[in-house]
DOFIMAR-790905 format. One record per residue: x, y negated, z negated of N, C-alpha, C in turn; residue number from 1; residue in three letters. Coordinates in pm, whole numbers, plus 50000, padded with zeros to 5 digits. Layout:
<pts>
X|Y|Z|X|Y|Z|X|Y|Z|NUM|Ala $
...
</pts>
This chain:
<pts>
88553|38595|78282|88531|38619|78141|88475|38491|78078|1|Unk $
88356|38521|78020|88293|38390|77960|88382|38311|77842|2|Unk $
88386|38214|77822|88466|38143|77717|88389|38162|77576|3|Unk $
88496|38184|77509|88448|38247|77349|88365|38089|77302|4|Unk $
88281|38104|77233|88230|37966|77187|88299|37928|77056|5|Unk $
88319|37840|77036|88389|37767|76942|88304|37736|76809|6|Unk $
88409|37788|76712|88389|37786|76554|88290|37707|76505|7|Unk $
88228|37723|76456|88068|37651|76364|88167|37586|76230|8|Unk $
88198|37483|76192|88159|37425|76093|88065|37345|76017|9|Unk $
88077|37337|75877|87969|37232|75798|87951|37076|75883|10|Unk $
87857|37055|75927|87868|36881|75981|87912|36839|75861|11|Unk $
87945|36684|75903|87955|36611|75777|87867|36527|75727|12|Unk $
87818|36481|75654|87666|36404|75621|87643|36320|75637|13|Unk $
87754|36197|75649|87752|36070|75720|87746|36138|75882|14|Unk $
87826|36225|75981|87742|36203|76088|87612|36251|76132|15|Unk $
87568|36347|75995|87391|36388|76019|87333|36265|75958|16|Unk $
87386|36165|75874|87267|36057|75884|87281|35943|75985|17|Unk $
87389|35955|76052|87384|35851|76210|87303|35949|76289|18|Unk $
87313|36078|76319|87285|36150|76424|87129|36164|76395|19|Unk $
87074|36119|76256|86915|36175|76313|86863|35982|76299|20|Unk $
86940|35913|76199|86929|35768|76259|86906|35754|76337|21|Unk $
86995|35764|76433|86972|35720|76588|86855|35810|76658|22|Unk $
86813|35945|76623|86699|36038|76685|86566|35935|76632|23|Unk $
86580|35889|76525|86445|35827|76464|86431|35649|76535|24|Unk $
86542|35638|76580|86568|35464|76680|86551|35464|76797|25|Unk $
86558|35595|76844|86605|35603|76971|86543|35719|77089|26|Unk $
86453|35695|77221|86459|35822|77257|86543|35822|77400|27|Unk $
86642|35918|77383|86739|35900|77497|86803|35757|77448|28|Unk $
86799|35675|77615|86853|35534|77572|86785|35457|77500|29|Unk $
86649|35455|77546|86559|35347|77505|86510|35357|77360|30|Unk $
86542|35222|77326|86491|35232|77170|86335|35254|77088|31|Unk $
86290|35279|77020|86162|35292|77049|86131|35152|76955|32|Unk $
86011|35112|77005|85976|34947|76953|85891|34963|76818|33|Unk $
85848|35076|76728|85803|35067|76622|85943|35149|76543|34|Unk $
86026|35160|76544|86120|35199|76431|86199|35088|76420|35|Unk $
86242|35057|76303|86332|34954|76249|86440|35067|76230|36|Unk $
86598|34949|76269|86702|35065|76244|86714|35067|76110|37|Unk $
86680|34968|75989|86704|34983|75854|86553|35117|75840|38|Unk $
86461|35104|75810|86402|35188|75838|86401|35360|75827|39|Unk $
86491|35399|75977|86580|35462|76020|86661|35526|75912|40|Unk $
86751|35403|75880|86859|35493|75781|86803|35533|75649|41|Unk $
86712|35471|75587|86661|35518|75501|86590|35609|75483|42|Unk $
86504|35623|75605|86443|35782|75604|86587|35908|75642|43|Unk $
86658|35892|75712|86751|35936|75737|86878|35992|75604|44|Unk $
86901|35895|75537|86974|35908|75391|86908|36069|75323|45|Unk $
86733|36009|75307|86647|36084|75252|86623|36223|75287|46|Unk $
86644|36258|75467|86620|36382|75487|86760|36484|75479|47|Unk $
86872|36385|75459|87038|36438|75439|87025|36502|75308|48|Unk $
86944|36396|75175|86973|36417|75079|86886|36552|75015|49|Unk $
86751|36549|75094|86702|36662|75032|86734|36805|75133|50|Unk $
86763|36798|75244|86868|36929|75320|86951|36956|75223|51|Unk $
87029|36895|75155|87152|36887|75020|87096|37020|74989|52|Unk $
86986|36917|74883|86934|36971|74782|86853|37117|74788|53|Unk $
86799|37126|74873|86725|37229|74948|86818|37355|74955|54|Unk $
86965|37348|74976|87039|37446|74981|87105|37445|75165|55|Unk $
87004|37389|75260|87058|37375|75379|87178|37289|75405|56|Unk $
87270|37400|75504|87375|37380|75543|87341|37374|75695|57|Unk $
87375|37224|75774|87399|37180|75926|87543|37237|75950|58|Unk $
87577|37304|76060|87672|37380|76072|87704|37247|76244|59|Unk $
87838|37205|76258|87866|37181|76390|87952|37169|76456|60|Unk $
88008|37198|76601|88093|37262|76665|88244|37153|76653|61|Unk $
88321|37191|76666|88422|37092|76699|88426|37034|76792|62|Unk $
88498|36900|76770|88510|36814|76915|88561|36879|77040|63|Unk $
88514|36852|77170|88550|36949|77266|88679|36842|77311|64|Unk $
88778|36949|77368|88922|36881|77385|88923|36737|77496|65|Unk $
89006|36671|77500|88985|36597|77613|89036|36659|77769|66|Unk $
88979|36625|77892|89065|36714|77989|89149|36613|78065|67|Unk $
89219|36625|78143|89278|36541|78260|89256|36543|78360|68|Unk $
89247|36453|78441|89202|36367|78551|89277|36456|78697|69|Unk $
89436|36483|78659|89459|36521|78731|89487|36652|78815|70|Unk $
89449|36714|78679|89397|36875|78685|89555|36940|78655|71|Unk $
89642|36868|78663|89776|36938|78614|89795|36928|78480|72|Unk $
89873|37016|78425|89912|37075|78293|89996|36935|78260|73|Unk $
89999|36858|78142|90101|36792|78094|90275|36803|78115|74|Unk $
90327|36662|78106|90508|36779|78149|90501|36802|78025|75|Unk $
90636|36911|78081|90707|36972|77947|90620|37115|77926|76|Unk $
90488|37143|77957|90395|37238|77903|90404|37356|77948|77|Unk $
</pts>
């Protein structure tokens, strides 16, 4: 049985302006050598603020749980 996918909430807007920050700094690891990270956040601020305004809502998943190493259930559980 496939696993139900997990609840959509509103992102929050400080992490959509790190999360496209870093898309506009960064591809993958490597940084790209014509973006400044100040730069960055400022175009970044800007595309948060008019998504706002625009009426768009970033919807995103919850943190996925942590698992264990040892594949057993916690005691007590």
């Amino acid at each position: 049985m496939p696993d139900e996918p997990a609840p959509l909430r509103p992102a929050d807007p400080d992490d959509l302006r790190q999360a496209l920050a870093h898309a506009l700094t960064f591809d993958g690891r490597k940084q790209f050598r014509t973006s400044g990270e100040m730069m960055a956040r400022i175009t970044a601020e800007h595309l948060v603020r008019h998504l706002e305004m625009s009426g768009f809502v970033v919807m995103k998943r919850p943190p996925r749980a942590g698992h264990s190493t040892s594949g057993r259930s916690p005691a007590g559980a």
